[in-house]
Structure formats: C-alpha cells, structure tokens
C-alpha positions as CSV (number, residue, x, y, z in Angstrom):
1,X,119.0,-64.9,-284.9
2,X,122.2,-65.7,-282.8
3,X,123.7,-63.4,-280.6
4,X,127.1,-63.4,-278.5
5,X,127.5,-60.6,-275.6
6,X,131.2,-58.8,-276.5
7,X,131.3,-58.9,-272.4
8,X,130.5,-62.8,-271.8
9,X,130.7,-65.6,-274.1
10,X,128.4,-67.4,-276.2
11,X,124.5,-67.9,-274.4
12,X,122.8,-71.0,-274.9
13,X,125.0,-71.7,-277.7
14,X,124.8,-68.6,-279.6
15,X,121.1,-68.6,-280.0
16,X,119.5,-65.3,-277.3
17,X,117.5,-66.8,-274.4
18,X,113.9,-66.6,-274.7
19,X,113.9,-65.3,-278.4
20,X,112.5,-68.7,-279.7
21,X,109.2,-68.8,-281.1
22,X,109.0,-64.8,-280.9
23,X,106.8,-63.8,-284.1
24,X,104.8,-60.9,-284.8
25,X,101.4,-61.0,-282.5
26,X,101.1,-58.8,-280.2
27,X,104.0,-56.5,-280.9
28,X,102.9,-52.7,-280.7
29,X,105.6,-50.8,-282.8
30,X,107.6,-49.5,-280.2
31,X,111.0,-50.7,-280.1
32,X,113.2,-50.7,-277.2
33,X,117.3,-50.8,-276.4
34,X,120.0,-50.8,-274.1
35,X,123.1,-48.4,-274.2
36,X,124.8,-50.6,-271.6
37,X,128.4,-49.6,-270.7
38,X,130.4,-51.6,-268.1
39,X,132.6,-49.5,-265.9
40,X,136.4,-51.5,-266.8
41,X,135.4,-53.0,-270.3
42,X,133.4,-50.5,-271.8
43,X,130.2,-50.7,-274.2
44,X,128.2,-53.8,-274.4
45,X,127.3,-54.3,-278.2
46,X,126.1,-57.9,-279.5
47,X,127.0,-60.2,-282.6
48,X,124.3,-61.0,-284.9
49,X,123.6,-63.0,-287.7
50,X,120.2,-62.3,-289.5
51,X,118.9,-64.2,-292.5
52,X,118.2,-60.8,-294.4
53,X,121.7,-58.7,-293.0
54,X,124.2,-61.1,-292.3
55,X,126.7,-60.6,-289.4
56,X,126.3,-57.3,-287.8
57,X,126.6,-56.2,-284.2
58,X,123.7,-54.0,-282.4
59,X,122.5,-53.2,-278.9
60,X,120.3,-55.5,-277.0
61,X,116.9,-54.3,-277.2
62,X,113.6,-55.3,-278.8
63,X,110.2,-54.9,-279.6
64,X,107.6,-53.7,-277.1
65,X,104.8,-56.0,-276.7
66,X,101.1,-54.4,-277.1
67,X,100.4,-56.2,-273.4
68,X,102.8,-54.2,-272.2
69,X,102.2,-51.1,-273.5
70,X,98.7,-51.4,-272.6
71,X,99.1,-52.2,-268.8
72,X,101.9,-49.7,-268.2
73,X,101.5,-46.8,-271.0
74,X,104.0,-46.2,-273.6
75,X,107.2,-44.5,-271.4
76,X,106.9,-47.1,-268.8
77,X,106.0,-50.0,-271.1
78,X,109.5,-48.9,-273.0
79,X,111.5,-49.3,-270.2
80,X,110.3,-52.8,-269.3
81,X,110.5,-54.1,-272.5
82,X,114.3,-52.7,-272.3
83,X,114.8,-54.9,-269.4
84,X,113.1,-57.7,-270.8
85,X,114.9,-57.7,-274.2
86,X,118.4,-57.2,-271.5
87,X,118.1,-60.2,-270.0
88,X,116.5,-62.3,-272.3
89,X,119.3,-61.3,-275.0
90,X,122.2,-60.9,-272.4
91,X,121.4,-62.6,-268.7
92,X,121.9,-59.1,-267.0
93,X,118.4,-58.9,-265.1
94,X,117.3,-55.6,-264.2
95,X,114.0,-55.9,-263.8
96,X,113.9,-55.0,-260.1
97,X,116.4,-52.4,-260.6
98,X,114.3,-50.5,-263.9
99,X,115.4,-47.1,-261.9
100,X,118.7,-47.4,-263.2
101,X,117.4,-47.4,-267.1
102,X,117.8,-44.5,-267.4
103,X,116.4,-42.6,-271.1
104,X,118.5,-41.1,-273.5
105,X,117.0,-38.3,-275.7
106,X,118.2,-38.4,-279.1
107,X,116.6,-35.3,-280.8
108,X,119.8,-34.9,-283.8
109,X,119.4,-34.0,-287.7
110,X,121.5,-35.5,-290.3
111,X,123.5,-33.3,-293.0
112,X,120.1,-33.2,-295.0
113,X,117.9,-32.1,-292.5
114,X,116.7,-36.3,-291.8
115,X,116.0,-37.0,-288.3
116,X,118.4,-39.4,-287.3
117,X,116.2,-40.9,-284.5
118,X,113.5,-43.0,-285.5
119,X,110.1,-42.6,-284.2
120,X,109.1,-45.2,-281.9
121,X,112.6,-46.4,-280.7
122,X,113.5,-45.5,-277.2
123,X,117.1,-45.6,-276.0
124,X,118.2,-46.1,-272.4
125,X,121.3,-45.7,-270.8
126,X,122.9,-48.7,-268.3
127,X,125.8,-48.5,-266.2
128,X,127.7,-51.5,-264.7
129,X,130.2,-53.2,-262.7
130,X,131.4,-56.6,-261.9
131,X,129.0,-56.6,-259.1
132,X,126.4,-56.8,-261.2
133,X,125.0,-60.3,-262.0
134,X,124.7,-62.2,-265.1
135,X,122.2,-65.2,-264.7
C-alpha cells in the first residue's frame, strides 16, 4: 500500500509509516477514519495504490486492533485507533490531543432504502492549522 498526503509530500517514500508488516491478527472489525480538514487548504484525502483496486484516494484511517478495543471499549478504542492510523498514515500526531476527534454520526439511506454507513466504521472529524505539527 503506498500512500501520499494531498497536504505534504510523499512519507517515507510513498510507503505509510508504520503500515509494514500489518496483517490480520488481532484486528477486531472495527474500522476507524479521519475527516481531517485544514483551515487554508482544505480536506486532507490520501493517494493509494492497492494490489486489488488500483490508484484510488481515501481518508486516513484503519482498522481497530482487538488490544485496543479490549482495554478501552469500543467508542474510546475507535478514537485511538483514529489517531493511530493519523499519524502512522500522515505524521499528524494527535494522540495527546484525542479531544479534538471529534465523531461524526452518519445515520443516511440511499435511494433504495441501503444504509449508506457501514456498520462498524466510525468517522471523526479533525480541524487544522499550520500550527499544527507534522512529525
């Protein structure tokens, strides 16, 4: 999987920090992301290349591990896995600032009737500036 930040260049030479060797084990299937939108340059949306999809662009976010999930419950434990997947995927550490995660209820139907928000994903909103810090 390699990734470039539309708001920074290329990390570690395309490849996300810290997403190396990440396989299934202990994954609990909650999945986690980051609505991330900086106050001058707008949303924050990374380029992908997956062996099954291609090129495509998508939030950073990720899956909860079943560690955290079992030391912190499941709303908690989605929220530090946002901030984990953030700055593994994009260097933005928020980790002591998880307060400003803030999540983003998605309860919408399709034409059809489908539920357009898929069970076990939680969204969370991020705002920025330049004061923020990108390690």
């Amino acid at each position: 999987e390699k990734g470039e930040s539309l708001l920074g260049g290329d990390r570690e030479g395309g490849s996300y920090p810290g997403s190396a060797g990440s396989g299934a084990k202990g994954r609990s299937g909650f999945r986690s992301f980051v609505v991330v939108k900086h106050a001058k340059h707008g949303f924050m949306l990374l380029e992908a290349t997956k062996a099954r999809k291609g090129r495509l662009f998508q939030l950073p976010g990720g899956h909860v591990d079943a560690e955290e999930l079992a030391a912190h419950g499941e709303r908690e434990a989605c929220r530090v896995a946002a901030a984990r997947e953030l700055v593994e995927e994009t260097g933005l550490d928020m980790r002591e600032s998880m307060h400003r995660l803030v999540p983003v209820d998605m309860e919408a139907m399709g034409e059809k009737g489908h539920k357009l928000q898929q069970s076990r994903r939680r969204y969370y909103r991020l705002y920025i500036n330049d004061s923020d810090n990108v390690q």
